[in-house]
N, C-alpha and C positions, 0 to 999 in steps of 0.2 A: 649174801648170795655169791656163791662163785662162780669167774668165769669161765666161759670155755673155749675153746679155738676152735672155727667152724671150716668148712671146707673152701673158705678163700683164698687160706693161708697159703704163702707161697716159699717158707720154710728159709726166710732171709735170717730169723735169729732175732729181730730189733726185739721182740716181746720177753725175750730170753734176757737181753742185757739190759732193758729197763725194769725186771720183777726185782724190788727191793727184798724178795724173802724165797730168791731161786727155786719160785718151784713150777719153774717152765721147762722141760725136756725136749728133745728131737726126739719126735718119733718116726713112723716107717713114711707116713704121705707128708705129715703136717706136723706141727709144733704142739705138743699135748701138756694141760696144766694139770699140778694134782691138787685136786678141790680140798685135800682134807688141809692143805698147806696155805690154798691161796687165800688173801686177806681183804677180796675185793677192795682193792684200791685204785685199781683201772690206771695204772700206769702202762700194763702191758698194751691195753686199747689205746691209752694217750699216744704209743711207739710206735704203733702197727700202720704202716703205710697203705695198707688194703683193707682195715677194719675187720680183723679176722677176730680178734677175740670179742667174745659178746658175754652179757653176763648170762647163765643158765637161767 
């Protein structure tokens, strides 16, 4: 199951430079994963200092 970034996110990046398989983006409010890439392996969660990504 993949995750996704919920409206916690406060667009610092940590989730972006812990995804081993870059598919975290800046988007327009918040930091957006694309599901069809991410490999649920919850690093970007381990990273996130506000518990923004969650799994779907």
């Amino acid at each position: 199951m993949a995750y996704i970034i919920n409206d916690d996110c406060i667009s610092c990046g940590a989730c972006a430079s812990a995804c081993p398989v870059g598919c975290i983006s800046e988007g327009d409010a918040k930091y957006v994963i694309n599901a069809d890439e991410c490999v649920s392996c919850g690093s970007c969660a381990d990273a996130c200092p506000v518990g923004a990504p969650v799994e779907e």
